[in-house]
C-alpha positions as CSV (number, residue, x, y, z in Angstrom):
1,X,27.5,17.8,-17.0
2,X,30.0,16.9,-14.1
3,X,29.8,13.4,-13.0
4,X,27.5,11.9,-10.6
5,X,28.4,11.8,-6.6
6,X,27.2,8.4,-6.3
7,X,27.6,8.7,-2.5
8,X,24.9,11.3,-2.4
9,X,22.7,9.4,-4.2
10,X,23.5,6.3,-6.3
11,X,22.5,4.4,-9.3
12,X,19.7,2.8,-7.0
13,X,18.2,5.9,-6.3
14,X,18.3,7.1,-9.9
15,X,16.5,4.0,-10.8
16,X,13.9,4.1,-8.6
17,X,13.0,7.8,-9.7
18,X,13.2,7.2,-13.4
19,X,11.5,3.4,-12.5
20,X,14.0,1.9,-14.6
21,X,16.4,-0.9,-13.7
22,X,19.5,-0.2,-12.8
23,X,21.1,-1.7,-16.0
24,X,19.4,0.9,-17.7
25,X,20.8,3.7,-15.7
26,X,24.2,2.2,-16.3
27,X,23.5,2.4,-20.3
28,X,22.8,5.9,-19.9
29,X,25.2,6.9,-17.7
30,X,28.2,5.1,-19.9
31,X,26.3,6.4,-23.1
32,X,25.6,2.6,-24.0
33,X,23.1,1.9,-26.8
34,X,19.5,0.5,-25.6
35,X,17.7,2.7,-24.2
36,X,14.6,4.6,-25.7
37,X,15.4,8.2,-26.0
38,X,12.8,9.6,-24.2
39,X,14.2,6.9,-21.4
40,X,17.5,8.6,-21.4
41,X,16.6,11.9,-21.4
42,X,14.3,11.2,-18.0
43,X,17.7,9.8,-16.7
44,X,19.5,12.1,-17.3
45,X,17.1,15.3,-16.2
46,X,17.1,13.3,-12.7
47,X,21.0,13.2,-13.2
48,X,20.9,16.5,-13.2
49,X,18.3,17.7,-10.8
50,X,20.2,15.2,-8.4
51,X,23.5,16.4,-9.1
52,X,23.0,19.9,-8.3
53,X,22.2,19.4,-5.0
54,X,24.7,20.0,-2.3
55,X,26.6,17.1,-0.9
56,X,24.9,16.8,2.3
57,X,26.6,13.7,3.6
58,X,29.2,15.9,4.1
59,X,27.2,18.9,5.1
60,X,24.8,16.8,7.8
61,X,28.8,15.1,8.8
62,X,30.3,19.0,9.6
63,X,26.8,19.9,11.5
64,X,26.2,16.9,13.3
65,X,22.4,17.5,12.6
66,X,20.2,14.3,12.9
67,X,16.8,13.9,11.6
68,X,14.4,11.9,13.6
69,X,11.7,9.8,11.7
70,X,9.0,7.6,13.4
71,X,6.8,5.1,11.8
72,X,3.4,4.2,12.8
73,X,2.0,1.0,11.1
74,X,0.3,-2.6,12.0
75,X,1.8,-5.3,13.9
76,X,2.4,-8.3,11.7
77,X,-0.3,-10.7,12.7
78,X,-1.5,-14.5,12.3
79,X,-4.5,-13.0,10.9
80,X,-2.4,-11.2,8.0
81,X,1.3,-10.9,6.8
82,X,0.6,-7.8,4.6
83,X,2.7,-5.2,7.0
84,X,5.7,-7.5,6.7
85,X,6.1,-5.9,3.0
86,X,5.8,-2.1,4.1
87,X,8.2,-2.9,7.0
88,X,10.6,-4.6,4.4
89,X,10.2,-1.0,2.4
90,X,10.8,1.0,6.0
91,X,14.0,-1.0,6.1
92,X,15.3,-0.8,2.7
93,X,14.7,3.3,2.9
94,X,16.3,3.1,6.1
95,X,19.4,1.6,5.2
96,X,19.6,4.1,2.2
97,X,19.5,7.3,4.1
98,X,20.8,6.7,7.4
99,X,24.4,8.0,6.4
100,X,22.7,11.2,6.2
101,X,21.9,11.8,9.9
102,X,18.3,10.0,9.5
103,X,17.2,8.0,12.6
104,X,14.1,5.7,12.5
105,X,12.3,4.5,15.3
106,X,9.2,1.8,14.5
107,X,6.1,2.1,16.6
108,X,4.1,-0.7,15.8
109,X,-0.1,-1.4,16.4
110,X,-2.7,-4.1,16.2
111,X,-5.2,-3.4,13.5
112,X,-8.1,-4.4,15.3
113,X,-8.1,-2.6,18.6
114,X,-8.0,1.2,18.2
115,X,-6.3,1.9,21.3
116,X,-3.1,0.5,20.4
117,X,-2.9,2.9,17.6
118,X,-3.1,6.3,20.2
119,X,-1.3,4.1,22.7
120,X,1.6,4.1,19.9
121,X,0.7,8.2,19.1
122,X,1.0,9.3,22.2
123,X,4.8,7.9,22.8
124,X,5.9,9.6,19.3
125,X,4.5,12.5,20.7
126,X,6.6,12.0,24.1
127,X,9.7,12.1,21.7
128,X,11.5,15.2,19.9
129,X,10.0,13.9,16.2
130,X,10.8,15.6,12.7
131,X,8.4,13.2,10.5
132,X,6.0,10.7,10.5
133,X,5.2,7.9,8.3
134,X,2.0,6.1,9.1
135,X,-1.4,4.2,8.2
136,X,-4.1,5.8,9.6
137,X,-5.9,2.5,9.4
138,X,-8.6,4.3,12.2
139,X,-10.0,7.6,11.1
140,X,-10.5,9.7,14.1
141,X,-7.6,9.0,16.1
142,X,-5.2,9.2,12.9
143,X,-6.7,12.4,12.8
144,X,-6.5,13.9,16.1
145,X,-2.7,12.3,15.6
146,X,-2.1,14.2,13.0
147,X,-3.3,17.9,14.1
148,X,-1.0,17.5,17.1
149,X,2.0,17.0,14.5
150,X,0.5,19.8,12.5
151,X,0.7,21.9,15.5
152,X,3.5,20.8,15.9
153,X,5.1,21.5,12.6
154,X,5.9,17.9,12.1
155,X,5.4,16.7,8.0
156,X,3.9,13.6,8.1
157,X,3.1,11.0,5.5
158,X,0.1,8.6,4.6
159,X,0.3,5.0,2.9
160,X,-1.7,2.7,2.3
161,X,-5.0,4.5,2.8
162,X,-5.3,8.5,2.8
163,X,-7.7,10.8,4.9
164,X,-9.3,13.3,3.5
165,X,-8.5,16.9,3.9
166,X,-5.7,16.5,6.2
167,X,-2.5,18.8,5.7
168,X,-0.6,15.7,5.2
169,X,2.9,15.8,3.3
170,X,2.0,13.8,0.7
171,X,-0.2,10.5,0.2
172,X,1.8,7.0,-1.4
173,X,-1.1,4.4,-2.1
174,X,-3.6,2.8,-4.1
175,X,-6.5,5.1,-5.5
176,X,-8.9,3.0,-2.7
177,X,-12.4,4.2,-5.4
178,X,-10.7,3.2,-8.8
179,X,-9.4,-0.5,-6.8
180,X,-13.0,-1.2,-6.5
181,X,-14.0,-0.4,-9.5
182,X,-11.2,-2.2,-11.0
183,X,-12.5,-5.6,-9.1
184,X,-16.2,-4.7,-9.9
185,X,-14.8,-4.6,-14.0
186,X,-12.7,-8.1,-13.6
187,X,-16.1,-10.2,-12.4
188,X,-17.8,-8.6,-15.7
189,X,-16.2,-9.9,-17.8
190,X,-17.1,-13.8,-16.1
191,X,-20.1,-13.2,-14.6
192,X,-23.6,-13.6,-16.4
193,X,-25.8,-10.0,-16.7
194,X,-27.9,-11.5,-13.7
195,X,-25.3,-12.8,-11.5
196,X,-25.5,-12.3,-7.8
197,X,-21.9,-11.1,-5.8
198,X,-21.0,-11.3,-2.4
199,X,-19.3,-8.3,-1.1
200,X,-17.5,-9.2,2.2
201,X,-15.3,-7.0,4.3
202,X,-13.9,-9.0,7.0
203,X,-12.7,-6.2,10.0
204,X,-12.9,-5.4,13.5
205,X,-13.4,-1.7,12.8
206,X,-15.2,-1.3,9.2
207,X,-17.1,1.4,10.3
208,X,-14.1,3.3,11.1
209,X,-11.7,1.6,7.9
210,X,-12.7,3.8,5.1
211,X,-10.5,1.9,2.7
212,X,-12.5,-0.8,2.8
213,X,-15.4,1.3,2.3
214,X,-14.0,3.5,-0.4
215,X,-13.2,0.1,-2.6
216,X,-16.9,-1.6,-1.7
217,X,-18.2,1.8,-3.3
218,X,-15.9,2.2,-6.0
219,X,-17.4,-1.6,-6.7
220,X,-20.7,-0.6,-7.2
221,X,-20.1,2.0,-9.0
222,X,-18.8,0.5,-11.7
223,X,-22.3,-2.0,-12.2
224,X,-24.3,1.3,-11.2
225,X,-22.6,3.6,-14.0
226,X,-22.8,0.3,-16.3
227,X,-26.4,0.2,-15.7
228,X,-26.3,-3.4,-14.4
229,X,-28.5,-5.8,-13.0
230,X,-26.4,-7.2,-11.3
231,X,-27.2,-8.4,-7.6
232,X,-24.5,-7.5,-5.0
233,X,-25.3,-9.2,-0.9
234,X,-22.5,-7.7,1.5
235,X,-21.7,-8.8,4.6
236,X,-19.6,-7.6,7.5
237,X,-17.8,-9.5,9.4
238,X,-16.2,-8.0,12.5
239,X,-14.5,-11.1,14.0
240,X,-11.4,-11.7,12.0
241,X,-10.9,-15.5,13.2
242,X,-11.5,-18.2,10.7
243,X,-14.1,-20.4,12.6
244,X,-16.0,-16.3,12.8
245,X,-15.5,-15.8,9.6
246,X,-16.3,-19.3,8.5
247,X,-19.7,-19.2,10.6
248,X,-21.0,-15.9,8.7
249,X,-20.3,-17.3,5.2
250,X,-22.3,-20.8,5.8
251,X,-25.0,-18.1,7.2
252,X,-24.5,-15.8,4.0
253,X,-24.5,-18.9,1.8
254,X,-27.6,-20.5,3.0
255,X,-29.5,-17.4,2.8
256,X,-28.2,-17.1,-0.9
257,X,-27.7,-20.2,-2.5
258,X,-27.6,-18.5,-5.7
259,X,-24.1,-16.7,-5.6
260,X,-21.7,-16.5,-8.1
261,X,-19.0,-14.5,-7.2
262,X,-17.2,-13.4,-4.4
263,X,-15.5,-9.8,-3.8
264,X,-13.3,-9.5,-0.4
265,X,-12.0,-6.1,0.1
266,X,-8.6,-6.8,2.0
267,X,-5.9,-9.6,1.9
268,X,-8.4,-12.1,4.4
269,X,-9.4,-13.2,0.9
270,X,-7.3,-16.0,1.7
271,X,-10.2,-17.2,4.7
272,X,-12.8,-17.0,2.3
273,X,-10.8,-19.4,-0.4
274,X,-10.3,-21.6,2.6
275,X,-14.1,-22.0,3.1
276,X,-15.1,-22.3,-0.3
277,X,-12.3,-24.7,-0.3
278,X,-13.5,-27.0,2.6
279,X,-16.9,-26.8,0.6
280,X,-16.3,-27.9,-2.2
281,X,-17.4,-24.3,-3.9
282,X,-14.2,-23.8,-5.6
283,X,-16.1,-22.9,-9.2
284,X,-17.6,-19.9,-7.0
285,X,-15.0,-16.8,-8.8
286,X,-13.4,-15.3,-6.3
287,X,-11.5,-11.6,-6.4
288,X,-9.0,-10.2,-3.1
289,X,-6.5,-8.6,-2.4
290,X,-2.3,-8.3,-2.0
291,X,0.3,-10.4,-2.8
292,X,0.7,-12.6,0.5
293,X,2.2,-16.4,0.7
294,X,-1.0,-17.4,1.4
295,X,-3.1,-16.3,-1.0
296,X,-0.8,-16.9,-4.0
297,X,-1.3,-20.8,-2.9
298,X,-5.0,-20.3,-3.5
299,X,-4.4,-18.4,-6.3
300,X,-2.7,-21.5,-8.0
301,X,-5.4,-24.0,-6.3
302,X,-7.6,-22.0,-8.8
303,X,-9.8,-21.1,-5.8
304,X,-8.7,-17.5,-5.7
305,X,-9.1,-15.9,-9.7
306,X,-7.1,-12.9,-9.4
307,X,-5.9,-10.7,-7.1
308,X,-5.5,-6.9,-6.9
309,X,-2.0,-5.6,-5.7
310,X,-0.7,-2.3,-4.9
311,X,2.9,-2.6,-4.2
312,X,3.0,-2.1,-0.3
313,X,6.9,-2.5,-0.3
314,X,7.5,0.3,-2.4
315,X,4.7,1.9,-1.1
316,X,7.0,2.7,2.4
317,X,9.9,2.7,0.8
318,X,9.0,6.0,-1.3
319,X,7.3,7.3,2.1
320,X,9.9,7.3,4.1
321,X,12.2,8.7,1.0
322,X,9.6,11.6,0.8
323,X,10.4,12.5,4.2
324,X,13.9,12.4,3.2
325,X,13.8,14.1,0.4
326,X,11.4,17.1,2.0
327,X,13.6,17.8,5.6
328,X,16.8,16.1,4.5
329,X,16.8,17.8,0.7
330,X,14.7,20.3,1.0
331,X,13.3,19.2,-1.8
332,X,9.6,19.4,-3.0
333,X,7.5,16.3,-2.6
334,X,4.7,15.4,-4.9
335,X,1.3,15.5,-3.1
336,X,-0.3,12.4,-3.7
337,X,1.6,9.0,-5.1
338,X,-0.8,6.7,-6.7
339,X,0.6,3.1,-7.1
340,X,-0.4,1.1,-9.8
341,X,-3.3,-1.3,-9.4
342,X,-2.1,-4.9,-10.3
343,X,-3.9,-7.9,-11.4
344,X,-2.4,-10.7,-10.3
345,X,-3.4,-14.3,-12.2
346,X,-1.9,-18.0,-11.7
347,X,-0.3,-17.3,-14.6
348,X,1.9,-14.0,-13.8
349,X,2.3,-14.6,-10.0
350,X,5.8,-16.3,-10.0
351,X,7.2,-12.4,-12.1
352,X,5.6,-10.3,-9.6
353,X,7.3,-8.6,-6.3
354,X,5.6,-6.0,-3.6
């Protein structure tokens, strides 16, 4: 086997396909002991496969060609700091592959006002675009986005949340039905054969958010195929400010004194540990989402119990490499990229990253 052109790709890039650490590619590559067998041998078929590409550093060098990626998430907002991890992915990528001819612009919308997102569309559309890396976070207009690019020929790519039916390139993201269900399995193993759940999505736009939706059914579900009696109240609240959000959960509570748990279907799980907080309702157990600042504080307050993660980071990172890999490689591109759904407990938060 000739030896790796670690300026095409690098011992990063190895490790990240194989989902090693780069120590381990090291071992394998300077035939160190250590390492598994069947470890090694998925090094070193990715070795290979790698190897026998072409150098294009050179080749995109001699042609001058330059690839043009845009990506199309949420702002960062005081409401949220999820999108700072996918942005953190966007740049790591970025910094990866732009000695290949890869340029990225960031195009970035508020999450609760649809018309930001086609305001953002329509200038990536104004531009001469190769791919696209977005979050359709709104259905219909992701939608009408992405025929245009498919008319277009543009590949684009989905994380976070995934539309049905769409021609998209591929799909890197949490399997949205089997999240649910995960949460829904959590509580049973706390909550009494009688217990009563509050469901809460807290958006502007639930009606058009089908991730939240596809995680509140995967939740029931998992007590509907269980044959449960549990009792599951949900609520929607559509203004995403605390005192809102605050005002709906004294309302939910009083009308159900009796609740036991509590399932929020996005990161604002940290508003509803702040209420049950300022309460006094901390034994209330309590199940959200992602791995923000906030919420780990809660998590450790033992107001939040656990919280499901999916690895947003990586989740743009391997995105905006799929692009790469598909116009810059030619390379094939698996279709859809499930990340792995993570609990996250008091006790494991300070070893976990996005």
């Amino acid at each position: 086997m000739k030896p790796i052109d670690k300026e095409l790709v690098g011992v990063k890039e190895i490790a990240k396909r194989a989902n090693v650490s780069i120590a381990t590619v090291d071992r394998v590559i300077h035939n160190r002991t250590g390492v598994s067998v069947k470890t090694k041998d998925k090094i070193l078929a990715i070795i290979k496969e790698l190897d026998s590409q072409p150098n294009l550093l050179a080749r995109s060098l001699a042609t001058r060609k330059v690839f043009h990626f845009a990506i199309l998430i949420p702002a960062v907002s005081e409401e949220t700091t999820y999108w700072v991890a996918p942005l953190n992915g966007v740049l790591e990528a970025e910094a990866e592959i732009k000695r290949y001819g890869v340029s990225v612009e960031k195009y970035f919308f508020d999450q609760n006002d649809k018309a930001t997102f086609v305001s953002q569309a329509k200038a990536i559309l104004k531009k001469e675009i190769d791919g696209v890396l977005l979050a359709p976070m709104f259905i219909e207009e992701a939608a009408n986005f992405t025929t245009v690019c498919e008319e277009r020929n543009i590949p684009y790519v989905f994380i976070n949340s995934d539309i049905p039916n769409q021609k998209s390139l591929c799909y890197i993201g949490p399997n949205l039905f089997h999240s649910g269900y995960t949460g829904a399995h959590l509580m049973s193993y706390v909550l009494k054969k009688d217990a009563k759940i509050l469901l809460v999505n807290i958006s502007k736009e639930i009606d058009n958010h089908h991730h939240l939706l596809r995680k509140e059914e995967g939740f029931r579900a998992y007590y509907k195929d269980k044959h449960s009696a549990i009792d599951i109240v949900k609520i929607d609240i559509r203004q995403t400010d605390y005192l809102s959000i605050k005002k709906s959960l004294l309302t939910a509570f009083k009308d159900n004194p009796d609740i036991d748990a509590v399932f929020v279907t996005n990161s604002r799980v940290m508003a509803v540990a702040r209420y049950l907080e300022e309460t006094g309702n901390t034994k209330i157990f309590l199940v959200g989402y992602d791995f923000l600042e906030k919420n780990i504080e809660y998590l450790k307050k033992d107001v939040i119990d656990f919280l499901i993660c999916q690895k947003p980071q990586e989740q743009a990172y391997k995105g905006l490499m799929s692009l790469h890999r598909k116009l810059v490689l030619s390379m094939n591109v698996e279709k859809t990229q499930f990340m792995p759904i993570d609990i996250i407990t008091r006790e494991n938060a300070d070893f976990y990253k996005n």
